[in-house]
FILUMKE-332050 format. One line per 3 residues: number of its first residue (from 1); their letters; for each residue y, x, z of N, C-alpha, C. Coordinates in steps of 0.2 Angstrom, whole numbers. Atoms other than C-alpha are relative to their C-alpha. Example, Ala and Ser with C-alpha at 12.3 -4.5 7.8 and 13.67 -1.06 7.14 Angstrom:
# FILUMKE-332050
1> as> -6/4/0/-22/62/39/6/4/0  -6/-4/-1/-5/68/36/5/-4/3
This chain:
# FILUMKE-332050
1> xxx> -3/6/3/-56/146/-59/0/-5/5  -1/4/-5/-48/132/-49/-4/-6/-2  2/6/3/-58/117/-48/7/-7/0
4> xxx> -5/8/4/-49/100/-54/1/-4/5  0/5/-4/-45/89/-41/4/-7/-2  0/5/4/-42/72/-45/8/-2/7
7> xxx> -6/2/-1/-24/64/-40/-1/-7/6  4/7/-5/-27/50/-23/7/-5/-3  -5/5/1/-18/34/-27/2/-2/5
10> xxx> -1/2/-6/-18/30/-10/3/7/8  -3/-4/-5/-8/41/5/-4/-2/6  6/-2/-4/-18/45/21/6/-7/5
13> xxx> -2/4/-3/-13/28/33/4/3/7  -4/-4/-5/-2/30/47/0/-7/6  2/6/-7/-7/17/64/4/-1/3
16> xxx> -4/0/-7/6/22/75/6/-5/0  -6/5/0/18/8/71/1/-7/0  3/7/-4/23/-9/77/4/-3/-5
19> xxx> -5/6/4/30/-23/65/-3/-6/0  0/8/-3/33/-42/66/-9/-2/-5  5/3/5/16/-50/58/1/-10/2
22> xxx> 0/6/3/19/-68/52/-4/-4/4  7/4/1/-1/-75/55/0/-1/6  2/-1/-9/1/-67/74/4/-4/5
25> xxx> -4/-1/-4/17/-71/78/5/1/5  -3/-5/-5/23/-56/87/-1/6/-3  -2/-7/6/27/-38/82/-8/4/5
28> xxx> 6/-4/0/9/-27/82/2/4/-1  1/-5/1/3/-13/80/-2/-2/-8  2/1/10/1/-11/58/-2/8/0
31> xxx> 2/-7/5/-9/2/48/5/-2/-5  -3/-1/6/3/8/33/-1/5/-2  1/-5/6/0/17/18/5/-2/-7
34> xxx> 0/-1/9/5/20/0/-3/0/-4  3/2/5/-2/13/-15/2/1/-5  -4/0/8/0/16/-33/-4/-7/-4
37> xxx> 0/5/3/-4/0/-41/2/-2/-8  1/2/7/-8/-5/-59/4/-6/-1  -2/7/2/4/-20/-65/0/-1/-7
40> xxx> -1/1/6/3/-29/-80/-9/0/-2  5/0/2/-16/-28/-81/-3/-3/-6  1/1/6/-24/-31/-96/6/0/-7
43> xxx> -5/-1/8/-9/-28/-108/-1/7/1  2/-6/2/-7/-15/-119/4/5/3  -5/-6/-1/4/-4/-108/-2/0/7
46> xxx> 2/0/-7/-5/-6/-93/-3/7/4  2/-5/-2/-9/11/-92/6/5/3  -9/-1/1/10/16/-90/4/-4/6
49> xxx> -2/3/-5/13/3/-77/-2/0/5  1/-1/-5/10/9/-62/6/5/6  -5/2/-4/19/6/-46/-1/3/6
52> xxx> 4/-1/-8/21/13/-27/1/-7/3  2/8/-4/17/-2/-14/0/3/6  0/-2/-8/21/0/4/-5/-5/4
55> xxx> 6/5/2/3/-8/10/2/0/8  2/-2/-5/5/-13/29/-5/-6/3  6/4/-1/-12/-21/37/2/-1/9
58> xxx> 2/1/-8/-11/-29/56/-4/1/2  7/2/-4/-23/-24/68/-1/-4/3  1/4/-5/-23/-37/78/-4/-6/-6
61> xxx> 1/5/6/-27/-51/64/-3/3/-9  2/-4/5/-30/-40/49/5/-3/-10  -5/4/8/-16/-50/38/2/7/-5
64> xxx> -5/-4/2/-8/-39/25/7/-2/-5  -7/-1/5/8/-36/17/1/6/-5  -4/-5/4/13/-27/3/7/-2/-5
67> xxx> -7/0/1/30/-23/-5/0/5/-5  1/-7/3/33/-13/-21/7/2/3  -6/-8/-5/44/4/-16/7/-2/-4
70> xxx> -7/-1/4/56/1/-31/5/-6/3  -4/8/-2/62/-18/-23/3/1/6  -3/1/-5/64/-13/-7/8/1/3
């Protein structure tokens, strides 16, 4: 029998990338992943509401940003 493996809400990050950061003001290296994110917490549908999220973190400064996948 196969064992159950549980579903990751988070995608394995990816370093090798450079984008503008705000806080540094100059284009960094950023870690970025994907998130699945809960909205609408504590309502009744909030088990139904969940979202992707493109998470990207500076290394330099450690700022983040996130963006849901559906807006961009």
């Amino acid at each position: 029998m196969q064992p159950v493996v549980p579903v990751a809400s988070k995608t394995p990050t990816t370093d090798a990338l450079t984008e503008r950061c705000e806080n540094c003001g100059g284009v960094t290296a950023h870690r970025v992943s994907v998130e699945v994110r809960t909205e609408n917490e504590g309502g009744e549908n909030a088990a139904f509401s969940r979202e992707p999220y493109r998470v990207a973190t500076c290394r330099t400064c450690g700022e983040e940003t996130s963006k849901r996948m559906n807006d961009a």
